[in-house]
TIROKE-726764 format. One record per residue (C-alpha): x, y, z; chain; residue in one letter; residue number from 1. Coordinates in nm, 4 decimals. Layout:
<senus>
senu X X | Y Y | Z Z | cadena A | residuo a | num NUM .
...
</senus>
This chain:
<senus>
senu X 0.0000 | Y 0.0000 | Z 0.0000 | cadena A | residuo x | num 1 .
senu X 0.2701 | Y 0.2126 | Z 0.0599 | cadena A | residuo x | num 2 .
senu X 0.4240 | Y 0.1777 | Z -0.2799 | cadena A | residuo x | num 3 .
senu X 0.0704 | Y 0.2540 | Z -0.3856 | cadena A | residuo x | num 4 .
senu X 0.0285 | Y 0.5831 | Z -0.1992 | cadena A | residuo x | num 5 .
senu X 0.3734 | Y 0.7014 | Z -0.3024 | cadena A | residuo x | num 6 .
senu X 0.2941 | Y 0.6612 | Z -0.6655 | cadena A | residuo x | num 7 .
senu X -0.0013 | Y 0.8516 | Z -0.6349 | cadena A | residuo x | num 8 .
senu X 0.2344 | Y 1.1402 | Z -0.4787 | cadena A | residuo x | num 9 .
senu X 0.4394 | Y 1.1273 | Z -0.7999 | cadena A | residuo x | num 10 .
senu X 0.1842 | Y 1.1358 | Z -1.0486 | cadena A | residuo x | num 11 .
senu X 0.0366 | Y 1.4367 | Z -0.9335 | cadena A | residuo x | num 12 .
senu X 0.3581 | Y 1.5638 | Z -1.0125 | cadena A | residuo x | num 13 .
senu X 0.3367 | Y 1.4827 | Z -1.3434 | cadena A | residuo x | num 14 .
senu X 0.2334 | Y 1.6413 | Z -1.6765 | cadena A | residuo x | num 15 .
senu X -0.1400 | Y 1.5780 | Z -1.8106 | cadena A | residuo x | num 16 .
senu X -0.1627 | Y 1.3018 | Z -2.0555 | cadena A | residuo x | num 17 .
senu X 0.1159 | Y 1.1339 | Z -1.8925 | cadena A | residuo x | num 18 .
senu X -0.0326 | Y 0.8499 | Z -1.6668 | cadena A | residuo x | num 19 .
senu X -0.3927 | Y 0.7256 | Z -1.6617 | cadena A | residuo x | num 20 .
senu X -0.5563 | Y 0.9452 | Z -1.4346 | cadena A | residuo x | num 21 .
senu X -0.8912 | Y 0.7536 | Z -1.3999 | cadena A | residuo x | num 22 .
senu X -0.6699 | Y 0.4236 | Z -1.3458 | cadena A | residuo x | num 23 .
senu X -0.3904 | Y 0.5891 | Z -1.1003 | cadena A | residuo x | num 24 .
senu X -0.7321 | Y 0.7128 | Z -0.9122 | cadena A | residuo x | num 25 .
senu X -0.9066 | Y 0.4348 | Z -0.9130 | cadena A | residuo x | num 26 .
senu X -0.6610 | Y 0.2340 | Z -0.7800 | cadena A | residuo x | num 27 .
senu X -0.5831 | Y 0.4694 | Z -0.5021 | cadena A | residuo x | num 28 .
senu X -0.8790 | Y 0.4672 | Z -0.3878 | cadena A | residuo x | num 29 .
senu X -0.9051 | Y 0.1148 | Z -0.3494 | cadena A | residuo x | num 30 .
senu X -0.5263 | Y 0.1086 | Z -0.1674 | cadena A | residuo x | num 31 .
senu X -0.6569 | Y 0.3713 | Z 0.0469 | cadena A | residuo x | num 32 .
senu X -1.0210 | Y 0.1563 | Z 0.1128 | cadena A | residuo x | num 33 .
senu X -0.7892 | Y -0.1108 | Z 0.2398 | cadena A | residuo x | num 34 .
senu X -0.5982 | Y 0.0648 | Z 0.5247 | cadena A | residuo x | num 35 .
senu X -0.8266 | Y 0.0530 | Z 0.8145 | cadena A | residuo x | num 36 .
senu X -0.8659 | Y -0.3502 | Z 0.7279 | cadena A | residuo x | num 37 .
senu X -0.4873 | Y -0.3744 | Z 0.7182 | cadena A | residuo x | num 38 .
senu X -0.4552 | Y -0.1457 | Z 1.0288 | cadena A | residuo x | num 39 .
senu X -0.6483 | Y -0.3192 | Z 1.2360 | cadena A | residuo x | num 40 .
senu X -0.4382 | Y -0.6604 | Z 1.1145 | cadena A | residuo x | num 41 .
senu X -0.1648 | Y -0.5225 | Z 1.2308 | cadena A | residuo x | num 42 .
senu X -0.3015 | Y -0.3657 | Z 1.5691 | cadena A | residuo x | num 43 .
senu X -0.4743 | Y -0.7231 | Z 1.6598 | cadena A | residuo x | num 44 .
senu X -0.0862 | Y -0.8879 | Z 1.6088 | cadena A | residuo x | num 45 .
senu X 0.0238 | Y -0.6611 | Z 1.9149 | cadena A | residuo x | num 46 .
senu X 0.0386 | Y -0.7837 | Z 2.2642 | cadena A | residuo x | num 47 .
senu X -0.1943 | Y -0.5510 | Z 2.4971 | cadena A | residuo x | num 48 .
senu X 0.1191 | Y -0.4063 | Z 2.6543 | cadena A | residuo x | num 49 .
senu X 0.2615 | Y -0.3035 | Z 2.2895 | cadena A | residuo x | num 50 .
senu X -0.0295 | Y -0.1589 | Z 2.1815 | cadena A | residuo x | num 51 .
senu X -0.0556 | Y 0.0612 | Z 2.5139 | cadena A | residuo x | num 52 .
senu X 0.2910 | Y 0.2050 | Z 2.4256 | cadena A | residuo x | num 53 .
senu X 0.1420 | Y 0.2388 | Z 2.0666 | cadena A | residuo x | num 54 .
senu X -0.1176 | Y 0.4500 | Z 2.1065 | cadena A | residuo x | num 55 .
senu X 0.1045 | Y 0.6673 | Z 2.3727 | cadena A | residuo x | num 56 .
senu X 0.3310 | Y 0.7295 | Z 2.0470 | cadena A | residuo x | num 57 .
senu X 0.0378 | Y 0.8071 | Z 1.8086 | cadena A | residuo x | num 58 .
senu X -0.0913 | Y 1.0423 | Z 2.0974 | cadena A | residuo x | num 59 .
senu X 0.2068 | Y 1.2437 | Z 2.1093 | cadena A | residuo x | num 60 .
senu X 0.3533 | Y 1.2039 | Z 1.6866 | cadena A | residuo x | num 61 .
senu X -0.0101 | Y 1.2460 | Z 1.5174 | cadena A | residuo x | num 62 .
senu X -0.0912 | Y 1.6400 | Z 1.6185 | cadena A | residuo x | num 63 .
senu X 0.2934 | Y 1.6678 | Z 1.5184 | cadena A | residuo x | num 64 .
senu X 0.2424 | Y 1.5351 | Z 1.1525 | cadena A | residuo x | num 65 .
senu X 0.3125 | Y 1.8150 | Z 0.8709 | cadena A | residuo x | num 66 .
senu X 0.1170 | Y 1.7588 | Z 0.5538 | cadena A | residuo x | num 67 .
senu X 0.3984 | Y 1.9420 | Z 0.3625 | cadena A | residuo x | num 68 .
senu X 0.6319 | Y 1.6661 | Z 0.5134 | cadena A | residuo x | num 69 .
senu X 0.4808 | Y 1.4365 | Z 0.2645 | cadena A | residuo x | num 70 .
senu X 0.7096 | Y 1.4796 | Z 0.0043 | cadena A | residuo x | num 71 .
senu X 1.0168 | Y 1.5004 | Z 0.1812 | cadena A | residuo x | num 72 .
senu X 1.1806 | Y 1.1683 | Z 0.0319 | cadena A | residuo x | num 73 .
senu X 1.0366 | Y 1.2106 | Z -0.3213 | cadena A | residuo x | num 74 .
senu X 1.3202 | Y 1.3094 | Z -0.5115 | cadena A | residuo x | num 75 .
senu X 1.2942 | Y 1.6158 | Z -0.7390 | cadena A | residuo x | num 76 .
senu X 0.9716 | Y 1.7220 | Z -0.5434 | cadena A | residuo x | num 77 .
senu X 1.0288 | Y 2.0845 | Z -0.3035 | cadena A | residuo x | num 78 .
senu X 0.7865 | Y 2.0653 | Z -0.0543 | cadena A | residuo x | num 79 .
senu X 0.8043 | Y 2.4555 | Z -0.0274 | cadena A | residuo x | num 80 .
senu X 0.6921 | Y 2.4604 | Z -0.4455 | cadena A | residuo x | num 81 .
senu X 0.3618 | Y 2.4479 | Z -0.3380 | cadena A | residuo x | num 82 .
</senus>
Protein backbone atom coordinates (compact mmCIF):
# COMPACT_ATOMS: atom_id res chain seq x y z
CA UNK A 1 0.00 0.00 0.00
CA UNK A 2 2.70 2.13 0.60
CA UNK A 3 4.24 1.78 -2.80
CA UNK A 4 0.70 2.54 -3.86
CA UNK A 5 0.29 5.83 -1.99
CA UNK A 6 3.73 7.01 -3.02
CA UNK A 7 2.94 6.61 -6.66
CA UNK A 8 -0.01 8.52 -6.35
CA UNK A 9 2.34 11.40 -4.79
CA UNK A 10 4.39 11.27 -8.00
CA UNK A 11 1.84 11.36 -10.49
CA UNK A 12 0.37 14.37 -9.33
CA UNK A 13 3.58 15.64 -10.12
CA UNK A 14 3.37 14.83 -13.43
CA UNK A 15 2.33 16.41 -16.77
CA UNK A 16 -1.40 15.78 -18.11
CA UNK A 17 -1.63 13.02 -20.56
CA UNK A 18 1.16 11.34 -18.93
CA UNK A 19 -0.33 8.50 -16.67
CA UNK A 20 -3.93 7.26 -16.62
CA UNK A 21 -5.56 9.45 -14.35
CA UNK A 22 -8.91 7.54 -14.00
CA UNK A 23 -6.70 4.24 -13.46
CA UNK A 24 -3.90 5.89 -11.00
CA UNK A 25 -7.32 7.13 -9.12
CA UNK A 26 -9.07 4.35 -9.13
CA UNK A 27 -6.61 2.34 -7.80
CA UNK A 28 -5.83 4.69 -5.02
CA UNK A 29 -8.79 4.67 -3.88
CA UNK A 30 -9.05 1.15 -3.49
CA UNK A 31 -5.26 1.09 -1.67
CA UNK A 32 -6.57 3.71 0.47
CA UNK A 33 -10.21 1.56 1.13
CA UNK A 34 -7.89 -1.11 2.40
CA UNK A 35 -5.98 0.65 5.25
CA UNK A 36 -8.27 0.53 8.15
CA UNK A 37 -8.66 -3.50 7.28
CA UNK A 38 -4.87 -3.74 7.18
CA UNK A 39 -4.55 -1.46 10.29
CA UNK A 40 -6.48 -3.19 12.36
CA UNK A 41 -4.38 -6.60 11.15
CA UNK A 42 -1.65 -5.22 12.31
CA UNK A 43 -3.01 -3.66 15.69
CA UNK A 44 -4.74 -7.23 16.60
CA UNK A 45 -0.86 -8.88 16.09
CA UNK A 46 0.24 -6.61 19.15
CA UNK A 47 0.39 -7.84 22.64
CA UNK A 48 -1.94 -5.51 24.97
CA UNK A 49 1.19 -4.06 26.54
CA UNK A 50 2.61 -3.03 22.89
CA UNK A 51 -0.29 -1.59 21.81
CA UNK A 52 -0.56 0.61 25.14
CA UNK A 53 2.91 2.05 24.26
CA UNK A 54 1.42 2.39 20.67
CA UNK A 55 -1.18 4.50 21.06
CA UNK A 56 1.04 6.67 23.73
CA UNK A 57 3.31 7.29 20.47
CA UNK A 58 0.38 8.07 18.09
CA UNK A 59 -0.91 10.42 20.97
CA UNK A 60 2.07 12.44 21.09
CA UNK A 61 3.53 12.04 16.87
CA UNK A 62 -0.10 12.46 15.17
CA UNK A 63 -0.91 16.40 16.19
CA UNK A 64 2.93 16.68 15.18
CA UNK A 65 2.42 15.35 11.52
CA UNK A 66 3.13 18.15 8.71
CA UNK A 67 1.17 17.59 5.54
CA UNK A 68 3.98 19.42 3.63
CA UNK A 69 6.32 16.66 5.13
CA UNK A 70 4.81 14.36 2.64
CA UNK A 71 7.10 14.80 0.04
CA UNK A 72 10.17 15.00 1.81
CA UNK A 73 11.81 11.68 0.32
CA UNK A 74 10.37 12.11 -3.21
CA UNK A 75 13.20 13.09 -5.12
CA UNK A 76 12.94 16.16 -7.39
CA UNK A 77 9.72 17.22 -5.43
CA UNK A 78 10.29 20.85 -3.04
CA UNK A 79 7.86 20.65 -0.54
CA UNK A 80 8.04 24.56 -0.27
CA UNK A 81 6.92 24.60 -4.46
CA UNK A 82 3.62 24.48 -3.38
Amino acid sequence: MDAGLAEALWTLDQPRGRVDLEGMTRDTLVSIGRVPVARERVLALLRPADRTDLDACVAVVRPSLDAAEAYADVPGRDPRAG
